[in-house]
C-alpha positions in Angstrom: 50.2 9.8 119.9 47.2 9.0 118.1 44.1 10.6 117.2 40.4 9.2 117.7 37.6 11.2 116.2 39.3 14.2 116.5 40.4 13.9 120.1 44.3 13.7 120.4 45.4 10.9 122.6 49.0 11.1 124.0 50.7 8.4 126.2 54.0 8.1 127.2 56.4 5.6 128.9 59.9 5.8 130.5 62.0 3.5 128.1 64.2 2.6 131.0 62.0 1.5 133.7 58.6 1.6 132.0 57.2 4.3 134.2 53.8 5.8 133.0 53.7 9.3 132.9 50.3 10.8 133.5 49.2 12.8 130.3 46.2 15.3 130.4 44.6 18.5 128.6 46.3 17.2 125.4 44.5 18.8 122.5 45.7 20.0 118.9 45.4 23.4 117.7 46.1 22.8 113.9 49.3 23.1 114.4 50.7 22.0 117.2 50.1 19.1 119.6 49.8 20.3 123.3 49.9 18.6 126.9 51.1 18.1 130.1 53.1 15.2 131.4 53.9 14.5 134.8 56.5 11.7 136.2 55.0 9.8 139.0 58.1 9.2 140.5 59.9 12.6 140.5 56.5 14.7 140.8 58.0 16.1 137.9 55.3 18.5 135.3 56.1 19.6 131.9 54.0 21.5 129.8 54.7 20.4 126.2 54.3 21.9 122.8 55.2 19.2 119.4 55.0 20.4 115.6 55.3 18.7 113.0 57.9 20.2 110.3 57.9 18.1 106.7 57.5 15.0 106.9 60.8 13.9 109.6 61.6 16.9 111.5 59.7 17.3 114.8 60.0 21.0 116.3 59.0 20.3 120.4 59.2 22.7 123.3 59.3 21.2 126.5 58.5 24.0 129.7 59.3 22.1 133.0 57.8 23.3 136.1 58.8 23.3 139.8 63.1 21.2 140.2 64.6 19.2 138.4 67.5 17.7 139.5 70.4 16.3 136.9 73.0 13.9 137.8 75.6 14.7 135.6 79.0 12.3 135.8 82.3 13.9 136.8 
C-alpha cells in the first residue's frame, strides 16, 4: 500500500504461489483504506476495509462475496 499524490495504491500477492490479485476502487476516506480484491484463480471477491489503530495495530474487515471453499485437515 502506498500513496501517490493523494491516490491510494494497493497491490497484493499470494505469498505461496505469487498469484496477483486484481485490486480496484481503492480509495481512502480519512480513515480507512478501502478496495476490492479478487483471486484470479478462485474467482474469489472481497470487499475490504483497513484502519490504522496507533502506530502497530491494524483494525481490517474483510466481506467476501459469492463461495469460498476451506480445506480444513482432519
Amino acid at each position: 500500500m502506498c500513496a501517490d499524490a493523494g491516490v491510494a495504491i494497493v497491490t497484493g500477492i499470494d505469498s505461496r504461489d505469487g498469484e496477483v490479485f486484481q485490486v480496484r476502487d481503492a480509495r481512502f476516506d480519512g480513515n480507512r483504506l478501502l478496495f476490492v480484491s479478487t483471486m484470479p484463480s478462485t474467482d474469489l471477491t472481497v470487499s475490504q476495509q483497513w484502519r490504522l489503530q496507533g502506530t502497530a495495530v491494524l483494525d481490517f474487515t474483510h466481506t467476501p462475496t459469492g463461495d469460498l471453499l476451506l480445506n480444513v485437515p482432519e
